[in-house]
C-alpha positions as CSV (number, residue, x, y, z in Angstrom):
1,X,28.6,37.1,70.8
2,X,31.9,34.7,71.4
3,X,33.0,33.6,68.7
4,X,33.7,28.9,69.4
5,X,37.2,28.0,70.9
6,X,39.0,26.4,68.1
7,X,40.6,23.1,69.0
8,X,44.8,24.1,69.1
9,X,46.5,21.5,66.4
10,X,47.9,18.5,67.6
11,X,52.1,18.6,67.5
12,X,53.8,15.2,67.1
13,X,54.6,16.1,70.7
14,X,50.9,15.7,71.5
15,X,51.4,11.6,70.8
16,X,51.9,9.0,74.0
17,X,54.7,7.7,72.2
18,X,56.8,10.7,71.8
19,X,59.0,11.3,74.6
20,X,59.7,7.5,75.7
21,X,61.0,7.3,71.7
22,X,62.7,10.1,72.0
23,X,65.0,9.2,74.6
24,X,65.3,5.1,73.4
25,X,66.8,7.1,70.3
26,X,68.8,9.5,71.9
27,X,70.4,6.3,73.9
28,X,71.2,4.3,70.9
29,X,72.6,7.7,68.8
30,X,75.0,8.2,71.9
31,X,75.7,4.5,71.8
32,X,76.2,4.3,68.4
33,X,78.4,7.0,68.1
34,X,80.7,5.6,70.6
35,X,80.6,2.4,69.2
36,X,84.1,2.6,67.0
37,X,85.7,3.5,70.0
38,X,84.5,0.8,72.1
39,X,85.1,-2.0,69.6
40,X,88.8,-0.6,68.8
41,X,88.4,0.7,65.3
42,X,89.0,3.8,66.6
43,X,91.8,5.0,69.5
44,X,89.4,5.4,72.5
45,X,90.1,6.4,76.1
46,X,87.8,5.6,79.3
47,X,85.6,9.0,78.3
48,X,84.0,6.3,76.0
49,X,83.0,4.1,77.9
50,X,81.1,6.3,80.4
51,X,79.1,8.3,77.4
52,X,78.5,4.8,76.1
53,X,77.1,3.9,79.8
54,X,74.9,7.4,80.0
55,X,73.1,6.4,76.5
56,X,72.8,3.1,77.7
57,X,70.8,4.2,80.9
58,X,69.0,7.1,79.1
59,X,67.8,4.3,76.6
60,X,66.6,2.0,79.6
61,X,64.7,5.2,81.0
62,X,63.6,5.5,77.5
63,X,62.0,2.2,77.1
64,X,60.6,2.2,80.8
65,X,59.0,5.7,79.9
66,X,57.4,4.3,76.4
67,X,56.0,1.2,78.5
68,X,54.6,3.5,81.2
69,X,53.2,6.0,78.6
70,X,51.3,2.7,76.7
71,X,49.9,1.4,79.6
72,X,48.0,5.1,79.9
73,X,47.4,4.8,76.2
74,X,46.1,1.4,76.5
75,X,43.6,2.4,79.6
76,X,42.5,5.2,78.1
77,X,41.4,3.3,74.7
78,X,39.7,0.8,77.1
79,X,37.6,4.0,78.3
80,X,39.5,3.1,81.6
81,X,40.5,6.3,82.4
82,X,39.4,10.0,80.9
83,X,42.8,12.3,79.8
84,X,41.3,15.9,79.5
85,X,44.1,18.3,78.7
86,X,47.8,18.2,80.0
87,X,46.7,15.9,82.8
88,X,47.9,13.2,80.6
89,X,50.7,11.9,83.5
90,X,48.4,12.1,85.7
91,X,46.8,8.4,85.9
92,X,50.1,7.2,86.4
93,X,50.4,6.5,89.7
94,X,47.1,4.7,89.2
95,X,48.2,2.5,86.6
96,X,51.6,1.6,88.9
97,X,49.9,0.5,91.7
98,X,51.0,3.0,94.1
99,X,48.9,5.1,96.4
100,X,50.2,8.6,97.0
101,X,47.1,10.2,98.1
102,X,47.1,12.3,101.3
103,X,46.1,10.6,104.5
104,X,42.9,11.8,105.9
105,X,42.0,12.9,109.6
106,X,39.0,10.7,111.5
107,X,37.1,13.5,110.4
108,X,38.0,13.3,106.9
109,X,39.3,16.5,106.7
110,X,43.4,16.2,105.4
111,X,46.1,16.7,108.9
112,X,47.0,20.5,109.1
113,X,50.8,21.0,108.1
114,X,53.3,23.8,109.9
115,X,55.1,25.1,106.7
């Protein structure tokens, strides 16, 4: 006798929100903290400025990943789209528009590839 697989325990890394969040706030903590510098409170030098510019862009990513991540959310509530497991990035392309399936032969068999 097997005893049933128990479910594991969903982490608050398990949530579609988590990682897009996580690197909007990551973007604004390196922004803020460069913030005195940048207004002249503080005595800054050009080192500011470009950690200011690398939590600005990791906040864009940020955002873009959070929109991404609730556009799968949002299909798969609709019942558009089944997420078993860790394929959760996996209807992304999908949901983007873009095709990156592999092109088929004439006899629908995928073209051989020399490695």
């Amino acid at each position: 006798m097997s005893q049933p697989e128990t479910p594991r325990p969903r982490t608050l890394r398990d949530n579609w929100w988590w990682s897009g969040g996580l690197w909007s706030v990551a973007g604004g903590a390196i922004i803020w903290y460069q913030w005195p510098s940048l207004t002249g409170e503080t005595e800054g030098f050009w080192g500011n400025w470009v950690m200011a510019a690398v939590g600005l862009v990791i906040g864009v990513v940020g955002l873009f990943r959070l929109y991404r991540d609730w556009r799968i959310e949002e299909a798969r509530r609709k019942g558009e789209l089944e997420v078993a497991g860790d394929d959760a990035a996996a209807p992304t392309a999908h949901l983007s528009g873009s095709d990156t399936s592999e092109p088929e032969d004439q006899d629908g068999e995928e073209p051989h590839r020399n490695a």
